[in-house]
C-alpha positions, 0 to 999 in steps of 0.5 A: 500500500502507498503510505499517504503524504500530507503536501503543504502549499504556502499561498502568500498574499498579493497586495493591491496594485494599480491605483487610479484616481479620478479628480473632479479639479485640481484647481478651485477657489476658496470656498469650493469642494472637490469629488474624487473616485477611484479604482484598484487592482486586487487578485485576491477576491475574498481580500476587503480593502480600507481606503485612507484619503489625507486632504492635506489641510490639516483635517481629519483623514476620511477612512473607507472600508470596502467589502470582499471584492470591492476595488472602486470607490465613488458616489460617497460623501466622504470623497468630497472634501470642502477648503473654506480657504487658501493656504495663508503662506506658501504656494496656495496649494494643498498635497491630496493623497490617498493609501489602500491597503488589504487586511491581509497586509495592512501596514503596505499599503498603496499611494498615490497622491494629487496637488490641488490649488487652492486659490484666493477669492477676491472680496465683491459685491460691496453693497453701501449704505449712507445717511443721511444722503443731504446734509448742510455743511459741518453736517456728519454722515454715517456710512455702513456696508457688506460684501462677499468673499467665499474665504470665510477665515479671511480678514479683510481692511475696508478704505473709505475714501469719502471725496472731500480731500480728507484722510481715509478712514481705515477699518480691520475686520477679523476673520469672517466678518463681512460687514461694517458699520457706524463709519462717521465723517463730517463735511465742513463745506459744500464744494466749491463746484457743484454740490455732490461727493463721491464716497468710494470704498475699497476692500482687499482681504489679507491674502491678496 
């Protein structure tokens, strides 16, 4: 009779491989989101797989964890990812990077990474408010006003030129503040020509 014989064969895992991701933009403005999705390669079909993505800002890593035989990713909230604002210094860009591993070797993992530009949004839409609108000479009129900028940690310095030839006044406005109010001048004689001043006021943020 033939003696039985045990045959041990070692099956050593394959890591995944291949990764591809697709990006919505590279470049957005402060206030804007990118989506991203993606897909890899993994022979191993009973293999579940953890998709660790580092938006570079300094937020919390997203954490996906894919069933047995998933190899892509997409349509999930957590593939999107919002900058409320620009980097303050530096290039206004930000490193995106994205790791899977499988759970049978989950300190290898596979990477791939992704600059994305960020850029500064410059304040608009300054809506003014004055009154009154008709004053006799000495008379003082009080100016308020709004506008929009999309990077809501940016602060902001208002000028109010108000057309007589007197100083400007400047006002800071701290991060996310985007109204002003309470501004007061007084205008010590009508003009020589005419009987109207022109009251500009400008706005930069502290990026640009």
């Amino acid at each position: 009779s033939t003696p039985l014989g045990l045959f041990l064969e070692e099956v050593s895992n394959v890591l995944p491989s291949n990764l591809n991701v697709n990006f919505s933009s590279t470049a957005i403005n402060e206030g804007g989101s990118i989506t991203l999705d993606g897909s890899f390669s993994d022979p191993g079909v009973l293999d579940t797989h953890e998709v660790r993505i580092d938006w570079g800002d300094g937020s919390p890593q997203e954490v996906i964890s894919l069933a047995a035989g998933v190899t892509s990713f997409a349509g999930l909230s957590k593939l999107t990812h919002a900058y409320p604002d620009d980097p303050n210094l530096g290039p206004d860009e930000y490193m995106v990077t994205i790791t899977v591993t499988d759970d049978d070797e989950p300190l290898s993992p596979i990477e791939i990474s992704q600059t994305v530009a960020v850029n500064n949004a410059i304040p608009s839409g300054i809506v003014l408010s004055a009154s009154p609108t008709v004053i006799l000479e000495t008379g003082t009129v009080t100016l308020g006003g709004s506008f929009i900028d999309s990077g809501i940690f940016d602060s902001h310095r208002v000028f109010v030129d108000w057309g007589d030839g007197e100083s400007e006044t400047v006002v800071d406005l701290a991060e996310g503040v985007t109204t002003f109010a309470g501004l007061q001048h007084q205008y010590a004689d009508d003009p020589a020509v005419g009987s109207t001043f022109l009251i500009t006021v400008r706005v930069n943020d502290n990026d640009a």
